[in-house]
Structures are given as structure tokens and as C-alpha cells.
N, C-alpha and C positions, 0 to 999 in steps of 0.2 A: 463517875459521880457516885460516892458512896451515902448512903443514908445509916438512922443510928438505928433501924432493924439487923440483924446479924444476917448476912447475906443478898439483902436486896439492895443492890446498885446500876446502876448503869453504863451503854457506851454510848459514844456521840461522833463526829466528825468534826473535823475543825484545819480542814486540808486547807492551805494554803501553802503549799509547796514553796512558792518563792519568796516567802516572805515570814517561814513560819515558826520563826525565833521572838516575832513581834507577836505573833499570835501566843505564842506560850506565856510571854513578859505580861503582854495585855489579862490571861488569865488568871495567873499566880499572886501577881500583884496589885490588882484591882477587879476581876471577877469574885474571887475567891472568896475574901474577906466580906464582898458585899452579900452573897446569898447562902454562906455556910450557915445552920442556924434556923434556915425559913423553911417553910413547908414547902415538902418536894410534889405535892400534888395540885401546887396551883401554878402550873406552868404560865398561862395566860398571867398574868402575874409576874411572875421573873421573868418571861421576855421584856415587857415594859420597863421594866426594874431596868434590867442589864442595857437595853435597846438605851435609855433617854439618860441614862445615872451620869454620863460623861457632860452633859450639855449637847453636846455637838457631836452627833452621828452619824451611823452609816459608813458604807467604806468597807475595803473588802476584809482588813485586817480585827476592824472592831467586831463586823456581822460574822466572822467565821469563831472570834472567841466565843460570840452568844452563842451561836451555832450549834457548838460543842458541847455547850452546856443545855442545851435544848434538846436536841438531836437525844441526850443521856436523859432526860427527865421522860419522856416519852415512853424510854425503853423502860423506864422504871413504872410509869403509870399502867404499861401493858401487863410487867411481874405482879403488881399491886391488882389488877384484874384478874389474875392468869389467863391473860387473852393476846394472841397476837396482834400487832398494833392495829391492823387492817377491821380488828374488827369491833374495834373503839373509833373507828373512819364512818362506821355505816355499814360493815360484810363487803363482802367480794362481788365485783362487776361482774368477775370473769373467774377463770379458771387457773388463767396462767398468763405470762406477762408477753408479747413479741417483742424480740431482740434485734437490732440489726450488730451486724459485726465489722471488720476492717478489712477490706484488701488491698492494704498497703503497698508501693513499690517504688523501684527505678526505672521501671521500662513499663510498655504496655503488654507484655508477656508473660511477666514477673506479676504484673498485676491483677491479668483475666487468669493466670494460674493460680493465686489462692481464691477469686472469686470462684471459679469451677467449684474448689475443693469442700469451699464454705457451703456452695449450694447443694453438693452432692451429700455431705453433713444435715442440711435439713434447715439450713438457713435462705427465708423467701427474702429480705431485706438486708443487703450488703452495701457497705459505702467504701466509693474506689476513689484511690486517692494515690498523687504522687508525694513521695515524699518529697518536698522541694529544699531539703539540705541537698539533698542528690543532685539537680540538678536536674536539665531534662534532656534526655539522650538525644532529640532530633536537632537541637541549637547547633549551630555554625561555629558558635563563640558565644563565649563567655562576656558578656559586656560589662566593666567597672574603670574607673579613673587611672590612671596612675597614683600609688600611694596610696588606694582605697584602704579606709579601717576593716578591723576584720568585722567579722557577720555572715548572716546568709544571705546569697544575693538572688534576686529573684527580678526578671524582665517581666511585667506583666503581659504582655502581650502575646508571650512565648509559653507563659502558663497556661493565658486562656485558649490560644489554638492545639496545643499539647490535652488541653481538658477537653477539647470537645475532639479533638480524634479520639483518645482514650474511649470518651462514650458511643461514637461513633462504631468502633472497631467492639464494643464488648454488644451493644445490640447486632452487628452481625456475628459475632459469636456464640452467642445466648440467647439471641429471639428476647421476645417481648414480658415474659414471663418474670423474671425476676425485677425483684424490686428495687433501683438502685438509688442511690443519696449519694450528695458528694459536697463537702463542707470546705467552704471560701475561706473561713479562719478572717472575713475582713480585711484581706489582703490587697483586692485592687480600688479604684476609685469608684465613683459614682456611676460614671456614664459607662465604664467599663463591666460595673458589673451588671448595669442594664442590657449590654451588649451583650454579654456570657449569659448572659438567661435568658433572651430570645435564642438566642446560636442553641443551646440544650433545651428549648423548646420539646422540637420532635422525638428527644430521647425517653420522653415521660418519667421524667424521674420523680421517684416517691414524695422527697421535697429537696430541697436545695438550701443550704445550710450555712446559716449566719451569712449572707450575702453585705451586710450594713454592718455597721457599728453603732453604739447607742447613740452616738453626736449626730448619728446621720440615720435615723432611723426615721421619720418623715418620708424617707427616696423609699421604702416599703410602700406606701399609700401609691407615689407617683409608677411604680411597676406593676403594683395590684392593675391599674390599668393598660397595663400594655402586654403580660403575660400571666398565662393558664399554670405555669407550676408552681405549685405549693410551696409556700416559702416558711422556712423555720427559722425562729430566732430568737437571741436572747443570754448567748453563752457567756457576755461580759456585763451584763447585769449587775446593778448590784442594788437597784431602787424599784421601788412599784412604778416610781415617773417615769421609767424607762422603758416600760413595757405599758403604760397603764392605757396611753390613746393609741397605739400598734394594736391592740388588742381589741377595743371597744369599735375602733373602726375596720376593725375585720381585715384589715394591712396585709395582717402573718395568717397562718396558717395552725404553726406549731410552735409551740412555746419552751426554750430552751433554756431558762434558767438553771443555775447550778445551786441546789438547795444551800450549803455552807455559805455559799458565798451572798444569798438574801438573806441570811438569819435563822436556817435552821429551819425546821419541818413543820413548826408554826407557822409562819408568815408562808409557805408553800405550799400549805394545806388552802391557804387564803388563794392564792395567788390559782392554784387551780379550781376555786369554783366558781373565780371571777371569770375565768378564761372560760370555763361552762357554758356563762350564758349569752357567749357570742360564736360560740361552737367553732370556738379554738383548741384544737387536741396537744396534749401534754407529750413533750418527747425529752424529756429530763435529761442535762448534759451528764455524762457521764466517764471523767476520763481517765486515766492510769494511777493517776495520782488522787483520785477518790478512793477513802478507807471502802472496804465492805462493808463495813456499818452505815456509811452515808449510800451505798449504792441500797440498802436492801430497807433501808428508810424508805428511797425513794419508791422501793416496788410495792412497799406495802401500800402509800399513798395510788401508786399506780392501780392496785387491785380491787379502789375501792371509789374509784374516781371515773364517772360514765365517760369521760371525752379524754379518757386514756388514749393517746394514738401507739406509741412505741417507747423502746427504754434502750438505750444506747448502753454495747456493754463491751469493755475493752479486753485485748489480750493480756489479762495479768498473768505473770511467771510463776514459775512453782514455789517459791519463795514464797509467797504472801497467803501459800493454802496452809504454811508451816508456823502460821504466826495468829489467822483467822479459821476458827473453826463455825459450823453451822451458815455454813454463807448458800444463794441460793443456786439451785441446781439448773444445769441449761441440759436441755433434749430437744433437739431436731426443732430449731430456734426459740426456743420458749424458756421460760424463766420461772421454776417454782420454789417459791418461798416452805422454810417449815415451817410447822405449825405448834413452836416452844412459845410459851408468853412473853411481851417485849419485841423484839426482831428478831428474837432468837440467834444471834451471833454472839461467840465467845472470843475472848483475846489474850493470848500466852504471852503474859509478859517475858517469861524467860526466854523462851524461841526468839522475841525480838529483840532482847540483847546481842544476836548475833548480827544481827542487821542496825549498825547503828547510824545516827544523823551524820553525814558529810558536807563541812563547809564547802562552799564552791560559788562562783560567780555565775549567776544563771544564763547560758550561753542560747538557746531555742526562740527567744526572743528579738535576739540581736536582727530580725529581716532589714534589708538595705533594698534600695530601687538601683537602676543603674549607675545612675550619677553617682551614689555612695553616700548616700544620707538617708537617715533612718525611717522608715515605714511604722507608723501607728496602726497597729489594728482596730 
């Protein structure tokens, strides 16, 4: 977002990976023209504007163009201070952000080996996870139809016995010590994944991750009484009504909205001081496919926000250090922000000319159950 000072502009996020040719259409052609022109200092303001200007809103493609455009006002309101955004928040909770990381895998070997590796690095919070395109090494078979479409196929019930040796096998590996989380992605049903949360009961895990989906997000209240583990949620979000009574009635634990995808760092900034005063802590989704601009948004909100819990932060490749400069630094699992005004992240448009948009049909999506029909998360 450029402004007509010579030099002051901004960046924003507006990730919508699968979808994000509509995200560009929806800004060029109808953001653009609505707020070029207006005062870039009345954010409160041009979210309303951009949020209601359509009639009919919401939705991940609309909230991630506002987004963008928000997300970039922000960074400008901070250059316009020369204050990092944290400290146009209220100053700093803390010092520094806790991280948890990934140890991804095929096997459970594969997987207690980068958790080792991550804690011997200085990470107390790691989430173990199979990758389930893989498959899982102890199955007999593979069960699908004859004919089955393609996809990922996934047996629930072989995931969730496969998940809880996993955890089984990494506390006798590891003692009690580290912190572990492991995210459901909303993949099994209701009663099932009631089942998988008492079964990882005694593993204490840090929390347990997106277990619901927001149509079924009520079966949080019905768990809150039947299990002690903290429950996080929220990663397919994209309304306050979708978190607003999980929250108020203390359901969840940890609140996982993905900033782009409510609307930008406005309505997130809301959304965490609602979550305050039912002392529900923020654990901000955070996934590969979020710019460093959207991750480092979120940690300034994190720094300045009492019921901070954690900040999910992915393996990005060396590729995206060649395109994002000023992004924030991890040590011995913590997260510091610098301290340039705005979020202090720069973006090389020319390094990312070499990285450019590829059409493709989005395939990570496609999960299947046995019979061969499609899994909603």
C-alpha cells in the first residue's frame, strides 16, 4: 500500500493460497478503486468501508483482500509513529514470543528423531504429527473401493491408534518434560475424536489441536466435560460467530484463528481481548503458506497481548529468507521481533520474480474415508 508521502508505504498478507487469483481480482478491481484517495490513518474506517461496501460479507476470499489491505495500513500507521506496531498495541507483555515447531513424519522414528533434534536446539514446545499422505507404516492394508477416485485416504481409526502409540512411545522416549501438541486438522468425527482425547489423556499434551470443525464446534463444550486437555481451536474460522460462544463459555482453551483469514489485524486485535476476559490464550495459526508479514503481525499482537499462550511457527525454506528481509529471529525456541517502525519487514520484488505463481489444481485437500468419498474438515 503506497501512500502520496515519498517513501511511506506498507506490507500486508492476503494469503489465501488456494484460492488466491480471486483474492488478487477481488482487490484490483474492487478494493482499490474504493479506498485509493482516503486517509490512510483511519484504519477503523477502511476496514468498515472494505468489510460491508459489497453488501454481503465475510468469507475467506473477501476477509483475506481486506486483510491485505489492513495488515499494510497498520505497517504504515507504525512508520507514520516510527514505533513498532507492538507499541501502538499498549508495549510489550514479554520479552520474547514461545514457538512451538514441527516433527513431522512417516514412521515413529522418523518422527521422535527431529523431535530429539528440535529439543536439543532449545525447542520446549513441538507438535508430532504423521504426515497422513504417507500413510501409516503399522496398517495391514490399505482399505478403498474398487475404482476409488484419487485422494488422500485416510482409515480413522488406524490414525487414531497410530496417534496414540506415536505419543505413547515419544513419553517413553522423552519423559515428561517436553511439551507436546498434535493437530487433528478435523479429520475424524465427533465421537471419535472424543475417543482420541480421552486415549491421549495421560500423555499431557500442551493442547490438542483443532479437534472440531466450526459446524461442530458445540462437541467442545460436550468434552470440556469429559477431558483435562486443553483444547485449541479455530484454524478454519472465518466469523466471530464461530468462535464467539467456544469462547465465552470457556469450551477451548486456545484460540486459533488465522489473522488473513478474519479480516486482518483489526478484527484480531478484537478478537484477542475478547478472548482475555475468559482467559483464553492466543496461539495464532500459523502455516507455510503465511507471508512473514502476516506471521510477524501476528507476534507483535502476541507481544503485547497478557493471554499470549504460544505462536506456531513453520519450516519455511530458504527461498522466502531471499524474497523477505527483516522477518523475526528464532533462539533456543523464542521469537524476536526487531525493532524498525511498522513490523519492520521488507519485500524484494525482484528476488520474487524468480519465484513465480503456478497454476495447479489443489491436491492436499482432496482426504477420502475408506469407502472413497470425500472428508470435510
Amino acid at each position: 500500500m503506497e501512500t502520496d508521502e515519498p517513501g511511506l508505504y506498507g506490507l500486508g498478507c492476503a494469503t489465501f493460497t488456494q484460492r488466491c487469483q480471486a483474492v488478487k481480482t477481488l482487490i484490483d478491481e474492487h478494493l482499490k478503486p474504493l479506498v485509493v484517495g482516503r486517509e490512510a490513518s483511519e484504519i477503523q474506517e477502511l476496514w468498515n468501508l472494505m468489510y460491508q461496501n459489497a453488501y454481503w460479507r465475510n468469507g475467506p476470499v473477501i476477509n483475506n483482500a481486506v486483510a491485505g489491505i489492513d495488515i499494510a495500513l497498520w505497517d504504515i500507521k507504525g512508520k507514520m509513529a516510527s514505533m513498532p506496531v507492538y507499541q501502538l498495541l499498549g508495549g510489550k507483555c514479554r520479552e520474547a514470543l514461545t514457538l512451538y515447531r514441527y516433527a513431522n513424519g512417516g514412521s515413529r522414528e522418523e518422527i521422535l528423531d527431529k523431535a530429539q533434534r528440535l529439543w536439543e536446539e532449545g525447542f520446549h514446545h513441538i507438535r508430532l504429527q504423521y504426515m497422513p499422505m504417507n500413510g501409516y507404516p503399522q496398517m495391514q492394508r490399505e482399505w478403498k473401493p474398487d475404482g476409488a477416485k484419487d485422494g488422500f485416504y485416510q482409515d480413522p481409526h488406524a490414525y487414531m491408534r497410530e496417534t496414540v502409540g506415536l505419543f505413547e512411545h515419544a513419553r517413553e522416549k522423552m519423559g515428561f518434560e517436553p511439551e507436546f501438541i498434535h493437530d487433528v486438522h478435523e479429520r475424524i468425527s465427533i465421537s471419535d475424536g472424543i475417543c482420541l482425547a480421552k486415549e491421549l489423556e495421560p500423555m499431557k499434551l500442551y493442547f490438542l489441536e483443532d479437534l472440531f470443525s466450526p459446524e461442530q464446534v458445540q462437541a467442545y463444550g460436550e468434552l470440556k466435560k469429559m477431558v483435562s486437555t486443553p483444547q485449541a481451536y479455530g484454524e478454519l474460522c472465518t466469523h466471530p460467530l464461530e468462535w464467539r460462544e467456544a469462547v465465552a463459555s470457556r469450551s477451548i482453551d486456545y484460540i486459533r484463528i488465522h489473522m488473513s483469514m478474519v479480516g486482518g489485524m483489526t478484527p484480531t486485535v478484537k478478537c484477542a481481548h475478547f478472548c482475555e476476559l475468559y482467559d483464553v490464550k492466543t496461539a495464532w495459526h500459523g502455516p507455510t503458506d503465511m507471508n512473514p508479514v502476516g506471521f510477524t503481525a501476528q507476534m507483535h499482537l502476541g507481544l503485547a497481548s497478557p493471554n499470549f499462550g504460544i505462536q506456531e511457527w513453520p519450516d519455511y525454506g530458504e527461498n522466502i529468507f531471499k524474497v523477505f528481509n527483516g522477518m523475526p529471529e528464532m533462539r533456543e525456541g523464542y521469537a524476536y521481533v526487531n525493532e524498525r517502525p511498522g513490523f519492520g519487514v521488507e519485500f524484494d520484488e525482484k528476488a520474487a520474480e524468480k519465484f513465480p505463481y503456478r497454476k495447479e489444481v489443489i491436491g492436499w485437500t482432496q482426504f477420502r474415508v475408506t469407502d472413497g468419498s470425500l472428508h470435510r474438515p
